[in-house]
N, C-alpha and C positions, 0 to 999 in steps of 0.2 A: 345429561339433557342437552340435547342440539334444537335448536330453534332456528328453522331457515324459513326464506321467501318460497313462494311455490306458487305457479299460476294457476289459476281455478279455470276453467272453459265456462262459461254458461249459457244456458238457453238464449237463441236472440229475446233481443230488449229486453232480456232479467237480470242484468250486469249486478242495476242498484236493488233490485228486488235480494238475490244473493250477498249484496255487501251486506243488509243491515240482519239476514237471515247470520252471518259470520259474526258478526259486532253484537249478535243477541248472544253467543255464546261465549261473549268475549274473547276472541281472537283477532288480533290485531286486520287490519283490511287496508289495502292501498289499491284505490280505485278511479286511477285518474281519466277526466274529465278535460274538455276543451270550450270554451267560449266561440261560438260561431257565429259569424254573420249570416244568416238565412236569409234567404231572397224570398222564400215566404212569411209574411209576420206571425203564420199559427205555425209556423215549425219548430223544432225543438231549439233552445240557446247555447243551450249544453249538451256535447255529443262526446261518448265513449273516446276514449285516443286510442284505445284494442278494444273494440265492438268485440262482445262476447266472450272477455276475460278481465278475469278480475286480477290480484294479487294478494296472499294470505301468506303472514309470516307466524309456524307452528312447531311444535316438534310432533313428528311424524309416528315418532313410539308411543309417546304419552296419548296422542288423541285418536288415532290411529283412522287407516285410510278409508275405512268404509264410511265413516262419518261425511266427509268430504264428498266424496261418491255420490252417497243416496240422498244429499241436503235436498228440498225443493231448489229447483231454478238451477240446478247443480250439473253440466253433463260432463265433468271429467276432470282428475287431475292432470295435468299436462306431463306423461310419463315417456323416455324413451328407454327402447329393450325393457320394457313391463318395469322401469326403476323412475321413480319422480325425479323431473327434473328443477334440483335446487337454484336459486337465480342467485346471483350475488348481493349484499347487502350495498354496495357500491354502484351496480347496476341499477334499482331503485332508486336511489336518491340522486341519479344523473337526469333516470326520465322525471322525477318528481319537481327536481329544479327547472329541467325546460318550460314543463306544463305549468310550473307558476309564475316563469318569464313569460311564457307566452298571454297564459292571462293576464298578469295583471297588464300587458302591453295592448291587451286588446286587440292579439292579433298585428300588432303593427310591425313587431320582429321581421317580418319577411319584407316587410311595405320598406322599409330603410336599407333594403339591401336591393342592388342597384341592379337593371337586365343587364347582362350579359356579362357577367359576374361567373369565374366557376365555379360547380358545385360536384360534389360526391354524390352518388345516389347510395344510400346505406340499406335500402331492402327490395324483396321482391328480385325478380328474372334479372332488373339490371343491376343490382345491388355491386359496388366494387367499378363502377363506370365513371368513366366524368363527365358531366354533361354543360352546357350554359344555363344559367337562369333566363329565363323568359318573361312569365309573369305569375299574379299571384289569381287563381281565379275565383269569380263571386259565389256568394255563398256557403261550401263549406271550408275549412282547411286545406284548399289544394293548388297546386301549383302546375304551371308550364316548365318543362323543361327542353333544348334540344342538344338531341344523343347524337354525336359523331360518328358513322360508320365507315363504310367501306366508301371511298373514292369520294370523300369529305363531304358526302352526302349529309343532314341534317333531318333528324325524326324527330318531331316533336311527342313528347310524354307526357301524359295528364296521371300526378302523382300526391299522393296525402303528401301536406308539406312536410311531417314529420319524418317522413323517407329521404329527406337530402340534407346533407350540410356544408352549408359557403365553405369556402379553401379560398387563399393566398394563389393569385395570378402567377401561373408557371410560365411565365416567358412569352414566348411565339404565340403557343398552342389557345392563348387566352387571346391576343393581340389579331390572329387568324379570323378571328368568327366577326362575318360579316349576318346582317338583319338580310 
């Protein structure tokens, strides 16, 4: 019996409709969630952290994959070369800790890290960059960043704050960046 994590796809906005559709069959579900500040007060407070997937830890023999497949609110298991792709049980519990720092901070995690500060961008086209912090912007989870290019040009980037993470000032390169 192997029992791994495995990311579910789901319908938009059927994230939590699928979590509790998985939790009635009892299998285990990790479904993280973000505290937002909405600029509108009838907007949601709680917003998906991977809009449109969820996370399900199963053995894949025992329940087997059609199950998975045809749930309501269900559109896929996340499989590469038609084989599911397993997440690590240590991968979980890194983004689980973020998303219960970040709550219970209220969001203020990014607010206490200073502009122009550098950071990693860890997803997305520039994923593996280094950019500056900027700022943190209103309403949901997102942040300013500026990308260093060609002929010390500055791009600014509008990014889910969970795509960067603060690094240790390397030298010049951080000392360089003028507003």
């Amino acid at each position: 019996m192997v029992i791994n994590w495995y990311a579910m796809r789901s319908k938009p906005n059927k994230e939590e409709f699928l979590a509790r559709q998985f939790e009635s069959l009892g299998i285990k579900v990790f479904y993280p969630r973000m505290r937002v500040r909405a600029v509108n007060p009838r907007a949601r407070k709680i917003r998906p952290y991977f809009p449109c997937y969820i996370f399900v830890q199963v053995d894949l023999d025992r329940i087997g994959r059609s199950l998975l497949q045809w749930l309501p609110g269900a559109a896929g298991l996340v499989s590469f070369g038609g084989e599911p792709a397993s997440i690590p049980t240590g991968l979980i519990n890194g983004v689980r800790k973020y998303v219960d720092e970040v709550n219970a901070s209220e969001g203020e995690l990014l607010k206490e890290s200073g502009r122009g500060e550098a950071v990693l961008i860890q997803a997305g086209p520039f994923a593996g960059h280094e950019a500056i912090f900027d700022a943190c912007l209103p309403g949901e989870a997102r942040v300013r960043v500026l990308l260093n290019l060609i002929n010390k040009q500055q791009i600014p980037l509008e990014l889910p704050s969970g795509q960067i993470q603060f690094i240790k000032s390397r030298g010049a390169w951080s000392h360089n960046f003028t507003y």
